[in-house]
FILOVO-434026 format. One record per residue: residue in three letters; x, y, z of N, C-alpha, C in turn; residue number from 1; chain. Coordinates in nm, 4 decimals, decimal comma, m for minus. Layout:
N
ala; X; Y; Z; X; Y; Z; X; Y; Z; NUM; A;
...
//
This chain:
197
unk; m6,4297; 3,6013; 1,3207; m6,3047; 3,5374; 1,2814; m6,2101; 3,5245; 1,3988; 1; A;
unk; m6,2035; 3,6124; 1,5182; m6,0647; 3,6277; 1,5912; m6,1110; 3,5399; 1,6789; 2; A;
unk; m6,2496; 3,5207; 1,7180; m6,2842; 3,3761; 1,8537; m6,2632; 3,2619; 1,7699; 3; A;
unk; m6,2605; 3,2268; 1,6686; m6,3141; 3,0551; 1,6260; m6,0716; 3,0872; 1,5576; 4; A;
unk; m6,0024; 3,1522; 1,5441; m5,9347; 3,1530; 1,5261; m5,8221; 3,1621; 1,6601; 5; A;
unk; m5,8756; 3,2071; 1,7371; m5,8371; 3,1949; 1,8618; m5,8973; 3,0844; 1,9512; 6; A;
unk; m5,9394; 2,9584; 1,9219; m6,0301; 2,8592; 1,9279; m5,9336; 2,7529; 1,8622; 7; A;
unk; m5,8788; 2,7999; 1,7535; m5,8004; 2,7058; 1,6577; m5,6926; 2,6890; 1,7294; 8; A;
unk; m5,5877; 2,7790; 1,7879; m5,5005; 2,8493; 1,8454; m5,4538; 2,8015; 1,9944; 9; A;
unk; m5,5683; 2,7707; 2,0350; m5,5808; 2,7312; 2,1867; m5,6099; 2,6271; 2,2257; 10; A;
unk; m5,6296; 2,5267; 2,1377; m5,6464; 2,3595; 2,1781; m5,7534; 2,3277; 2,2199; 11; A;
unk; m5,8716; 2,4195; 2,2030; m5,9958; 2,3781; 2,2306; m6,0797; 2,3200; 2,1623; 12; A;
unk; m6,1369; 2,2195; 2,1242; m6,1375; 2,1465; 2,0240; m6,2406; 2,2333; 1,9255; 13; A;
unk; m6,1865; 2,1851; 1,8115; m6,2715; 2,2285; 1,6999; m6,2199; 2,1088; 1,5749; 14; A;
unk; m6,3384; 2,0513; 1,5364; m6,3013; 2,0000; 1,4340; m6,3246; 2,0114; 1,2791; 15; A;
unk; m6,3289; 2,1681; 1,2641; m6,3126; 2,2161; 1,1542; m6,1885; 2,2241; 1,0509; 16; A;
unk; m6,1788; 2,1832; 0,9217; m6,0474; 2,1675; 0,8261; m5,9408; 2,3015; 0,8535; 17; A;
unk; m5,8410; 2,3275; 0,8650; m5,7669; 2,4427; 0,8529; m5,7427; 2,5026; 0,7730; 18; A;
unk; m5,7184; 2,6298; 0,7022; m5,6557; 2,7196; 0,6281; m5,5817; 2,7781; 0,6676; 19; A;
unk; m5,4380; 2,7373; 0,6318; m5,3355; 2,8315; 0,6814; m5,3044; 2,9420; 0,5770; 20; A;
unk; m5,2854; 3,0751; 0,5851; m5,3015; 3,1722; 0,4933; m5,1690; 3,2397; 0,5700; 21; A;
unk; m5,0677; 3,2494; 0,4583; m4,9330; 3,3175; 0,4906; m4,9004; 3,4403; 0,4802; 22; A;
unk; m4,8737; 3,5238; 0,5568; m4,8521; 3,6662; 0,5480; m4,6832; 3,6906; 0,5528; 23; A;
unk; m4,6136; 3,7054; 0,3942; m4,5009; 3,7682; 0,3988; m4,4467; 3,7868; 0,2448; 24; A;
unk; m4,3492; 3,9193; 0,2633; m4,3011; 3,9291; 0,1015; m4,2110; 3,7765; 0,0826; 25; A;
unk; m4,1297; 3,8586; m0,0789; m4,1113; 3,7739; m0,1290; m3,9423; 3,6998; m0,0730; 26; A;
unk; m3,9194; 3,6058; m0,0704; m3,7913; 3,5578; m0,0080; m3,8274; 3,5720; 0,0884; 27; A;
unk; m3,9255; 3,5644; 0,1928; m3,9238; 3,5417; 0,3406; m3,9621; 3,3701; 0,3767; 28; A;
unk; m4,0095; 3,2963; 0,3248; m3,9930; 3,1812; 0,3185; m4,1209; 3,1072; 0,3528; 29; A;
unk; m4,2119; 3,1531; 0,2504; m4,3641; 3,0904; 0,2363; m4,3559; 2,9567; 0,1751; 30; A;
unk; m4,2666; 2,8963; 0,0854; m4,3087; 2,7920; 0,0026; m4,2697; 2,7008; 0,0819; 31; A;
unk; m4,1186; 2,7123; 0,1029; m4,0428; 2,6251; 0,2043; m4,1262; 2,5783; 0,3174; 32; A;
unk; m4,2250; 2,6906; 0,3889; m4,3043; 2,6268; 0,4944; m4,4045; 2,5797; 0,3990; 33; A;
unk; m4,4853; 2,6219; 0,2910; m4,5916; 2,5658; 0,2841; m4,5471; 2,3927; 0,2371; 34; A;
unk; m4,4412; 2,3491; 0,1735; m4,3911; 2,2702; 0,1184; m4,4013; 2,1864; 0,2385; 35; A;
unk; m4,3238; 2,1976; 0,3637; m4,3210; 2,1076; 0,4705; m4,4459; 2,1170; 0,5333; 36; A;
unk; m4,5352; 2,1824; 0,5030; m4,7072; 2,1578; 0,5775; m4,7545; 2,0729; 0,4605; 37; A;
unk; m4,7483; 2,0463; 0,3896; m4,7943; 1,9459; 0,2905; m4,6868; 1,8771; 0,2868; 38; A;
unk; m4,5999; 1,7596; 0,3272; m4,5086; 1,7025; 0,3523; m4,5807; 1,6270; 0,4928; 39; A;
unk; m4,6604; 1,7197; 0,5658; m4,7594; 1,7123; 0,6498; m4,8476; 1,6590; 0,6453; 40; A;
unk; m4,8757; 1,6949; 0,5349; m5,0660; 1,6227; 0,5026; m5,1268; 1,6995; 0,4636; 41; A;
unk; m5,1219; 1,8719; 0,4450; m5,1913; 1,9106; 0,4143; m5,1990; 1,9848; 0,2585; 42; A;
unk; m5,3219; 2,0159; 0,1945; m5,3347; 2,0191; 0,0434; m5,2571; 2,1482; 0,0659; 43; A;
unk; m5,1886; 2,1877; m0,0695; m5,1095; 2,3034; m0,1423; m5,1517; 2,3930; m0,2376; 44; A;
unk; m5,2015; 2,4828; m0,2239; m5,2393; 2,5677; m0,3331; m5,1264; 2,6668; m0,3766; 45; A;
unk; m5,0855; 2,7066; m0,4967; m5,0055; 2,7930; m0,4914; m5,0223; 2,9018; m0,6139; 46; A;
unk; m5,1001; 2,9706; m0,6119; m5,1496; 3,1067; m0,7363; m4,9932; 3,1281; m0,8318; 47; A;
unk; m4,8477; 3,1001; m0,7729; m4,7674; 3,1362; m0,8557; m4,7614; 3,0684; m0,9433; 48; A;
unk; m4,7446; 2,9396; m0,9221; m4,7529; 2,8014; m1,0311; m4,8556; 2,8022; m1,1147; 49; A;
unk; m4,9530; 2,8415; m1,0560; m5,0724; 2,8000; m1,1660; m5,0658; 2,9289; m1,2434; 50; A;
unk; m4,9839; 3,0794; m1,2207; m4,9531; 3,1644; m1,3067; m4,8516; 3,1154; m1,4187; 51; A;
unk; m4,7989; 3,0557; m1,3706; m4,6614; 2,9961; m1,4596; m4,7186; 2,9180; m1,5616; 52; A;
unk; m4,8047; 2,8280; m1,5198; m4,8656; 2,6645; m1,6062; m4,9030; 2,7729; m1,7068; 53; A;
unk; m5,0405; 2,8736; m1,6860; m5,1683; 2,9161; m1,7725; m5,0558; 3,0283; m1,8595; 54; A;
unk; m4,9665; 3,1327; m1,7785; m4,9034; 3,2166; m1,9277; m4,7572; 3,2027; m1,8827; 55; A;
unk; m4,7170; 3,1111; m1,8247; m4,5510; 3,1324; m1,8470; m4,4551; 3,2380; m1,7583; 56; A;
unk; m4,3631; 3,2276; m1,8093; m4,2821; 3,3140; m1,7512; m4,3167; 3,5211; m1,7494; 57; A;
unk; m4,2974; 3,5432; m1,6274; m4,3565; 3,6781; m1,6138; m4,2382; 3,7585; m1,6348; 58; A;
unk; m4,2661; 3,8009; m1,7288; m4,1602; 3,9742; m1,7502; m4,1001; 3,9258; m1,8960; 59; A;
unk; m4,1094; 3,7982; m1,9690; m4,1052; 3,7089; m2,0477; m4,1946; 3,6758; m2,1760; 60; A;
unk; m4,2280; 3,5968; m2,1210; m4,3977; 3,5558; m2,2076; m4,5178; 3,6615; m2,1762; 61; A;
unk; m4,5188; 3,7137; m2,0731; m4,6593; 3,8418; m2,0835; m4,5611; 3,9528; m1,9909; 62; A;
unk; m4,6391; 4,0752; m2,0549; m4,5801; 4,2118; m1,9516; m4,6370; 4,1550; m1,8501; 63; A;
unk; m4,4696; 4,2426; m1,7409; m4,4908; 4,2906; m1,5910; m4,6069; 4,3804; m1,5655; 64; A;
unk; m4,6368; 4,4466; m1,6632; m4,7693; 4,5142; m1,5966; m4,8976; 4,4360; m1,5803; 65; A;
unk; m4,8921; 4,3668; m1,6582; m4,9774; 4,2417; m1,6543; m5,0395; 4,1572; m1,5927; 66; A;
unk; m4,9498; 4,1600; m1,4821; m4,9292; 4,0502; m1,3363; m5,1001; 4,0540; m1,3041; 67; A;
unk; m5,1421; 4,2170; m1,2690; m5,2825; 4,1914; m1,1450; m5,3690; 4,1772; m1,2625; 68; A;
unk; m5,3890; 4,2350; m1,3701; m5,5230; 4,1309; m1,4650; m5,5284; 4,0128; m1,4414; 69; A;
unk; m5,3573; 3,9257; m1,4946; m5,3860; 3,7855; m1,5532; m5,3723; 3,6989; m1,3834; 70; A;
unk; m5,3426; 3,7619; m1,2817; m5,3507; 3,6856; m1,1150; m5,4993; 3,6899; m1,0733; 71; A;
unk; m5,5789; 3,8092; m1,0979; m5,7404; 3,8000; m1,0872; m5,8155; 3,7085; m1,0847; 72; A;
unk; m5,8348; 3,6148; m1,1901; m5,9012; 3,4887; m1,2390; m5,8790; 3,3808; m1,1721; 73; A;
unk; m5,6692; 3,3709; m1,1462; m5,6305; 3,2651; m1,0813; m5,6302; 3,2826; m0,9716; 74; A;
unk; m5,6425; 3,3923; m0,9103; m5,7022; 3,3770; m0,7321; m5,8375; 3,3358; m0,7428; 75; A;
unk; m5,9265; 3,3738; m0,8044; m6,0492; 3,3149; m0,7915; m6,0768; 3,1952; m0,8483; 76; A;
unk; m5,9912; 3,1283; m0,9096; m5,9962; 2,9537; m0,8933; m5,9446; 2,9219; m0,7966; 77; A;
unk; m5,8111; 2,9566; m0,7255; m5,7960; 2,9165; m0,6290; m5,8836; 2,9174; m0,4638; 78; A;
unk; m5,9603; 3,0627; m0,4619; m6,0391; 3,0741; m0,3408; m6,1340; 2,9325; m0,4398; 79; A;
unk; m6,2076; 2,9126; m0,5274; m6,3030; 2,7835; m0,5553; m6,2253; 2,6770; m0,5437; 80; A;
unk; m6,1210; 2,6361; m0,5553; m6,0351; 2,5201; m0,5307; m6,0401; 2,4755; m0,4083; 81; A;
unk; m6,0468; 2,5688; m0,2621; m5,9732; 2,5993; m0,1713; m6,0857; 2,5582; m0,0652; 82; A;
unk; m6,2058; 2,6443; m0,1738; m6,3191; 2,6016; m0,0712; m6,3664; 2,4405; m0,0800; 83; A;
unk; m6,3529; 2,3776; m0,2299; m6,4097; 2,2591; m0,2577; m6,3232; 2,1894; m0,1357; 84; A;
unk; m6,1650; 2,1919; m0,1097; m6,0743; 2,1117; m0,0037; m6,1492; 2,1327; 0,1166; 85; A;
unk; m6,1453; 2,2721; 0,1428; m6,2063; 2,2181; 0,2811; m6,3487; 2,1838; 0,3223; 86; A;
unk; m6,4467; 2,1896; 0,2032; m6,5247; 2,1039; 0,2449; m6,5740; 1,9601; 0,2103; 87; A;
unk; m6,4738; 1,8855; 0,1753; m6,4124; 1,8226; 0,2007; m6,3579; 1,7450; 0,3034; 88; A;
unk; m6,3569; 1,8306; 0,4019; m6,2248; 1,7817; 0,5105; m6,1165; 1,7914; 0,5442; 89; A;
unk; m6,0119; 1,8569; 0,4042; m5,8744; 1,8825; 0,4054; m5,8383; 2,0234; 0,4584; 90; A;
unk; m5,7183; 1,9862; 0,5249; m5,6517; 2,0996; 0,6219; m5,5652; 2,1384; 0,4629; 91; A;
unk; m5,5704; 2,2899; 0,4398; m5,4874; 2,2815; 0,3064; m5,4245; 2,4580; 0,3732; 92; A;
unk; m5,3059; 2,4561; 0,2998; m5,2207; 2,5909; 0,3059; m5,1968; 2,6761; 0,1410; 93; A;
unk; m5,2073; 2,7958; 0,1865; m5,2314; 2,8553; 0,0472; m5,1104; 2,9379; 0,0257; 94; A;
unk; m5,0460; 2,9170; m0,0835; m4,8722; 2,9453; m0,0532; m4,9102; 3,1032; m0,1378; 95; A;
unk; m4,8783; 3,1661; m0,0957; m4,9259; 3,3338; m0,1381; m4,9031; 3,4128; m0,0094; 96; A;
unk; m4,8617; 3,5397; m0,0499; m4,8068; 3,6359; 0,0319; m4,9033; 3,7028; 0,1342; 97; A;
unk; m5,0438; 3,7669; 0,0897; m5,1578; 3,8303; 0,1551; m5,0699; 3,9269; 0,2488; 98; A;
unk; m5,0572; 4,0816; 0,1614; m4,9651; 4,2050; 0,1944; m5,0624; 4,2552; 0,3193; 99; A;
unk; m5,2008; 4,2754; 0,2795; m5,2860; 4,3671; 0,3290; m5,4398; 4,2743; 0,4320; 100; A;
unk; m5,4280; 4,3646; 0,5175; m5,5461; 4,3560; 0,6299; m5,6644; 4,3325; 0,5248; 101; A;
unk; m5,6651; 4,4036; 0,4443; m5,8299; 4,3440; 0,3472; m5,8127; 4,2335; 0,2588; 102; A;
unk; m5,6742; 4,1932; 0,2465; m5,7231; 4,0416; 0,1426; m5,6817; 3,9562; 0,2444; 103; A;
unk; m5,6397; 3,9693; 0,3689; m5,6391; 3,8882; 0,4732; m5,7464; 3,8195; 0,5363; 104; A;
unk; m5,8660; 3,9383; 0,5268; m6,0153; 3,9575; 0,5887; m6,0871; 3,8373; 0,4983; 105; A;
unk; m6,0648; 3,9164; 0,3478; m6,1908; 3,8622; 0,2450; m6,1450; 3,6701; 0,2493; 106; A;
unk; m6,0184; 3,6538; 0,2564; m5,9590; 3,4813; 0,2546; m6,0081; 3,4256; 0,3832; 107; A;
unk; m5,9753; 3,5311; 0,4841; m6,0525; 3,4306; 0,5771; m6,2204; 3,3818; 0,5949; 108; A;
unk; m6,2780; 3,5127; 0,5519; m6,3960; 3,4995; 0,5266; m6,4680; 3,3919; 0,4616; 109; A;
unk; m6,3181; 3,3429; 0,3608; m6,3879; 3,2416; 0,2296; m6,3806; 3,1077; 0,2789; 110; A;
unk; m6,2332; 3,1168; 0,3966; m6,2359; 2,9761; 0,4302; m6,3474; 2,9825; 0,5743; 111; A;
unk; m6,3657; 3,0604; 0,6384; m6,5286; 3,0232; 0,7060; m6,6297; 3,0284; 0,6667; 112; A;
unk; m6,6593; 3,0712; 0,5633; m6,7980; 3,0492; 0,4753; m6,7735; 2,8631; 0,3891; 113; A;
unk; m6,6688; 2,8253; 0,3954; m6,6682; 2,6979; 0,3527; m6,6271; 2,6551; 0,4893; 114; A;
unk; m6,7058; 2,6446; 0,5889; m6,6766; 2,5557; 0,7139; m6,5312; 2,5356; 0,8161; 115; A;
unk; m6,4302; 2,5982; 0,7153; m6,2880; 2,5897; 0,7973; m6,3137; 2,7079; 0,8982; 116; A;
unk; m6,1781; 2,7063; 0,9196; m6,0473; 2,8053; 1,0394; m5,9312; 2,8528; 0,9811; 117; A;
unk; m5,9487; 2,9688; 0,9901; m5,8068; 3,0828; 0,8910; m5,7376; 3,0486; 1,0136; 118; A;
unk; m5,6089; 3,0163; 0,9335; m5,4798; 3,0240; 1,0728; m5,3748; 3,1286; 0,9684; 119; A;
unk; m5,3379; 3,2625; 1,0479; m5,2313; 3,3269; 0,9733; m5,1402; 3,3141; 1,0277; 120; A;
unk; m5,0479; 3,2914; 0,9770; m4,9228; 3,2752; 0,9773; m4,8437; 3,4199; 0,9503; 121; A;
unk; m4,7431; 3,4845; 0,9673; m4,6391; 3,6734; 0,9228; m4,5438; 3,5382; 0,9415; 122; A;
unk; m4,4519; 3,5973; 0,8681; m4,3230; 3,5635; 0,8241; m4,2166; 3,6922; 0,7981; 123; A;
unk; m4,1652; 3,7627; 0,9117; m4,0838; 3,8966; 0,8480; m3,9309; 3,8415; 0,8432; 124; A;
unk; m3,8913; 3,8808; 0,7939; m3,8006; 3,8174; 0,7065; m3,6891; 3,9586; 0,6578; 125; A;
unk; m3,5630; 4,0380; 0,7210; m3,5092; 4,1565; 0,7096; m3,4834; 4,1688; 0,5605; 126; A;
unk; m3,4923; 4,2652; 0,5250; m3,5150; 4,3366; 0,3060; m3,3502; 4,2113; 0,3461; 127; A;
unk; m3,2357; 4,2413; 0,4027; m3,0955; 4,1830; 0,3655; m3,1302; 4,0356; 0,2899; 128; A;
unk; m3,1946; 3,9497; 0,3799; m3,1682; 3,8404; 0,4358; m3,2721; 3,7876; 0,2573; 129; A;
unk; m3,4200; 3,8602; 0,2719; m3,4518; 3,8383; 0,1593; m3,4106; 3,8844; 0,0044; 130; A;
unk; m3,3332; 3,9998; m0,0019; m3,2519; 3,9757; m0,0717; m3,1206; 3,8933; m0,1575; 131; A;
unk; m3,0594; 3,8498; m0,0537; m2,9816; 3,7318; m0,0406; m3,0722; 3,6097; m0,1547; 132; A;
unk; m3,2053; 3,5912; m0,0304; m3,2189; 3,4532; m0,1374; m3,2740; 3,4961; m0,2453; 133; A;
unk; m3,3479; 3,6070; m0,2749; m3,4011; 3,6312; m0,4352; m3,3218; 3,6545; m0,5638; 134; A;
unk; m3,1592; 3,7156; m0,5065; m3,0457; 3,7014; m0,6203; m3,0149; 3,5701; m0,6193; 135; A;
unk; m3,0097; 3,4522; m0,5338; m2,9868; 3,3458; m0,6142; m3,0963; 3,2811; m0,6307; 136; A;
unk; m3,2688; 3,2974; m0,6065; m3,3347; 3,2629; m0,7105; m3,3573; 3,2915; m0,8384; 137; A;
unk; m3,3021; 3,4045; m0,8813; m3,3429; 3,5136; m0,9873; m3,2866; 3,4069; m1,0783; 138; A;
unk; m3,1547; 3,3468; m1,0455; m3,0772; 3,2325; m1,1522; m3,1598; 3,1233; m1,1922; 139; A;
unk; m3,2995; 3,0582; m1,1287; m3,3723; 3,0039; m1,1935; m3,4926; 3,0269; m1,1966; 140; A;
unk; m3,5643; 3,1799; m1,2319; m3,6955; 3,2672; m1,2917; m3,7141; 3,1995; m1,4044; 141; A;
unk; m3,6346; 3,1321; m1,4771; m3,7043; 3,1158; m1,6303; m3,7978; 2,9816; m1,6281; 142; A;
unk; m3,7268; 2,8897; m1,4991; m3,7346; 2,7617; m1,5196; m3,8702; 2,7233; m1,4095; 143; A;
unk; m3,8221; 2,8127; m1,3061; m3,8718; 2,7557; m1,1237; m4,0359; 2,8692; m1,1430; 144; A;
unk; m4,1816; 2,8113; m1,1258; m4,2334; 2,8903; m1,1014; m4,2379; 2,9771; m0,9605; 145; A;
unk; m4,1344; 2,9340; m0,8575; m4,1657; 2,9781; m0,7212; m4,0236; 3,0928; m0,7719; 146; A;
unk; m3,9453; 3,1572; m0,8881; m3,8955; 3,1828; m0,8539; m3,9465; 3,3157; m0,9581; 147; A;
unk; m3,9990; 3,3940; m0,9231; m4,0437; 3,4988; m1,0208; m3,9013; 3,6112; m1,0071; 148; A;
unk; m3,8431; 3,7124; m1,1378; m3,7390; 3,7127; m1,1176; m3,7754; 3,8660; m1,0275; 149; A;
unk; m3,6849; 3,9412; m0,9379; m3,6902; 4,0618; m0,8817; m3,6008; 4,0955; m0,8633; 150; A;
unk; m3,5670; 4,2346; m0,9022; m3,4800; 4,3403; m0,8578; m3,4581; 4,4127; m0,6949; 151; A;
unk; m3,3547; 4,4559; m0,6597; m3,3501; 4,4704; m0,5066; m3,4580; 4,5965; m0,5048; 152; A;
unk; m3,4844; 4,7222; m0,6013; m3,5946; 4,8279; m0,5698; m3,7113; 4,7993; m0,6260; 153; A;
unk; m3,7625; 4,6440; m0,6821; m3,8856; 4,5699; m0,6832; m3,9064; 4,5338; m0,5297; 154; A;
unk; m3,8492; 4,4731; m0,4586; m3,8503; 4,4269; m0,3099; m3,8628; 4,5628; m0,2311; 155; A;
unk; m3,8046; 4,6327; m0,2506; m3,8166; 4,7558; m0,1423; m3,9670; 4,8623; m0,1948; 156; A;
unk; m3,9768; 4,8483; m0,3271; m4,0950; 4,9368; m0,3707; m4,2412; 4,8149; m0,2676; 157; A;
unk; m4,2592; 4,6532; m0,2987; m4,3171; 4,6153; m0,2791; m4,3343; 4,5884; m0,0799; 158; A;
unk; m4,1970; 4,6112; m0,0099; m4,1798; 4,6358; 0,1248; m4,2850; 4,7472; 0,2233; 159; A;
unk; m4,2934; 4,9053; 0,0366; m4,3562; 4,9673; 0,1166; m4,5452; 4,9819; 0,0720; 160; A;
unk; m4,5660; 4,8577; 0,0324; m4,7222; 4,8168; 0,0563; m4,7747; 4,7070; 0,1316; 161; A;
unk; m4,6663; 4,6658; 0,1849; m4,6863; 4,5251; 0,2476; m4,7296; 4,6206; 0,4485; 162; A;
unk; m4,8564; 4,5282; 0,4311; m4,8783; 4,5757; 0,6159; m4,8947; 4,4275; 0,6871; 163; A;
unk; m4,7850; 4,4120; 0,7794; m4,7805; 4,3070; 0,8481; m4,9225; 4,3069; 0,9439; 164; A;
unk; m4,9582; 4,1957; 0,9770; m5,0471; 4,1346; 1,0714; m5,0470; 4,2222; 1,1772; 165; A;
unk; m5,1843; 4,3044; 1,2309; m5,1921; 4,3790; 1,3772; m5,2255; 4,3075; 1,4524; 166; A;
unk; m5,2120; 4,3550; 1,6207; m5,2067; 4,2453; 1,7198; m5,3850; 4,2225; 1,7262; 167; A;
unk; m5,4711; 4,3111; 1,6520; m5,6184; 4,2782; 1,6450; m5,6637; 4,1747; 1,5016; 168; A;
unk; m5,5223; 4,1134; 1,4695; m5,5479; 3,9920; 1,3473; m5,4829; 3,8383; 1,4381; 169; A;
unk; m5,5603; 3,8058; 1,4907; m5,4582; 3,6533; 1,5375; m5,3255; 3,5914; 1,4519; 170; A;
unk; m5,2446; 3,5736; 1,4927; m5,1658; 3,4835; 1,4249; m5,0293; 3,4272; 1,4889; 171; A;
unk; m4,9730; 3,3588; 1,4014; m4,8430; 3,2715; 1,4352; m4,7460; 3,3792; 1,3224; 172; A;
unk; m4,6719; 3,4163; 1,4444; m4,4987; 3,4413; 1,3933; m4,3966; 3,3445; 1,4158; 173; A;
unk; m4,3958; 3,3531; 1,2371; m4,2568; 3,2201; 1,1882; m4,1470; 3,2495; 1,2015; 174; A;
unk; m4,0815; 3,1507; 1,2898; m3,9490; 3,1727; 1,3115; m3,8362; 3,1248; 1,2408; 175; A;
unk; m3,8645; 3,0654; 1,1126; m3,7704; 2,9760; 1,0648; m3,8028; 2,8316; 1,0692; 176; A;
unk; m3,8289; 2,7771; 1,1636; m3,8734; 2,6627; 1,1594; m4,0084; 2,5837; 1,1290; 177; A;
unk; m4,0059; 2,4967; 1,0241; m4,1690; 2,4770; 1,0012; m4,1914; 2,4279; 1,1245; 178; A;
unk; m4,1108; 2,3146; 1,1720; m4,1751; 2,2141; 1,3012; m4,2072; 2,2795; 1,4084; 179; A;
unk; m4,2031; 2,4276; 1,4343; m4,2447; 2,4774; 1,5313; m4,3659; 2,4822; 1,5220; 180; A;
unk; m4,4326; 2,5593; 1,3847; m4,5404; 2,5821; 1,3166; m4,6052; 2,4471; 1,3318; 181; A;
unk; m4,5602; 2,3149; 1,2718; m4,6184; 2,2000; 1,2835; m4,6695; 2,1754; 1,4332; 182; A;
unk; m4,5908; 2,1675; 1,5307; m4,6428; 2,1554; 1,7062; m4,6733; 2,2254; 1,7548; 183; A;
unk; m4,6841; 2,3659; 1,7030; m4,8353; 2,4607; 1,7471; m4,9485; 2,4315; 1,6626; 184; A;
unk; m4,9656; 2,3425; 1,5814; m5,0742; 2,3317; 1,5099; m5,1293; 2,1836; 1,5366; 185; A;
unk; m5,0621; 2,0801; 1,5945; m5,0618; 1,9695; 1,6271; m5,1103; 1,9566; 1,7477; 186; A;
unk; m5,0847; 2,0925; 1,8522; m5,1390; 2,0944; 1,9783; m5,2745; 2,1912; 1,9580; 187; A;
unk; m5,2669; 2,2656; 1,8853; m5,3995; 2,2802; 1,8989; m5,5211; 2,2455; 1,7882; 188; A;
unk; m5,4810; 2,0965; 1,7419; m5,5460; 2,0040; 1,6995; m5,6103; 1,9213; 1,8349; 189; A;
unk; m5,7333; 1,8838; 1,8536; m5,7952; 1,7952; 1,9489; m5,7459; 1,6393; 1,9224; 190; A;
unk; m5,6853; 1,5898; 2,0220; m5,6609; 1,4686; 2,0552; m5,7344; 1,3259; 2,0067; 191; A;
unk; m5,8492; 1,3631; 1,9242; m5,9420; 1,2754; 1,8853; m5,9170; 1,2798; 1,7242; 192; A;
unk; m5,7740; 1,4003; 1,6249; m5,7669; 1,3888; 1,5324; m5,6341; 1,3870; 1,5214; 193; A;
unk; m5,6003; 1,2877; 1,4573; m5,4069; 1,2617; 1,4462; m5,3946; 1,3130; 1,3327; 194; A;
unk; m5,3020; 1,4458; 1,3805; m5,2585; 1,5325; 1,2174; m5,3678; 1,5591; 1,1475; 195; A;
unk; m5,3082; 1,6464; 1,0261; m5,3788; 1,7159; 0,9020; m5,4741; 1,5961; 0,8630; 196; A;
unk; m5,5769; 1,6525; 0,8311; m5,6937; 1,5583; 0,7030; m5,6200; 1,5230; 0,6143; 197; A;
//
């Protein structure tokens, strides 16, 4: 994974589909980028929405304890969704958090066993700053599936399982800006492919 991702990384050509796989809690600002990478061109997967469509509102319509049964199934349509895109051809981004070094591993695994390139992305994002935006998403949890509702010691309980990206995992640290993300990914796209599939 770390040569053909460090391959992706470095402008050496490869013309394999991308998977960008986002590493950060919640309110650090995964959708917003994944939103402007598909604004891009590239396909959108997003496990929260399709939690929302299949049972609705969480803490609501099904218990909070509930969450990792009824997310089980819908990650594993999505890794089959994900793989059908990129083989395919499509550069697609998978809007989901990926806390831990082992579901970091097993996703990338899935998008090189379907012919792509895992590109990770960390997004740290200070508990303040994501706090901030999750009290004024919390005002539309009932409505917004990107806005699941959380408490400030839901964020800090979930802060302390989250393990950011080690310097032995390749990746891109987001700074806020997608278009940065976009022209590191544009340059190390080969010159023989204009933009996302």
């Amino acid at each position: 994974m770390t040569a053909r991702l460090s391959e992706a990384l470095s402008g050496r050509p490869d013309p394999a589909p991308r998977a960008i796989l986002l590493s950060g809690l919640q309110g650090s600002g995964k959708t917003t980028l994944a939103r402007a990478l598909e604004q891009a061109g590239f396909r959108r997967l997003c496990p929260d929405e399709e939690m929302f469509r299949r049972y609705g509102h969480y803490g609501r319509d099904f218990p909070r304890g509930e969450f990792k049964v009824r997310e089980a199934p819908v990650l594993k349509d999505i890794a089959l969704e994900l793989e059908e895109l990129l083989g395919a051809g499509h550069d697609v981004v998978v809007d989901h958090g990926f806390w831990t070094h082992e579901e970091r591993s097993h996703w990338a695994a899935t998008v090189m066993g379907a012919g792509g390139v895992p590109v990770l992305i960390y997004l740290p994002v200070p508990h303040e700053v994501r706090w901030d935006r999750i009290r004024q998403r919390n005002e539309q949890s009932l409505v917004d599936a990107n806005s699941i509702e959380f408490s400030e010691e839901d964020l800090l309980r979930h802060a302390g399982r989250f393990v950011p990206p080690a310097d032995d995992e390749p990746h891109i640290v987001y700074d806020g800006h997608p278009e940065h993300v976009l022209a590191k990914l544009r340059r190390a796209r080969p010159s023989t492919h204009e933009g996302p599939h």
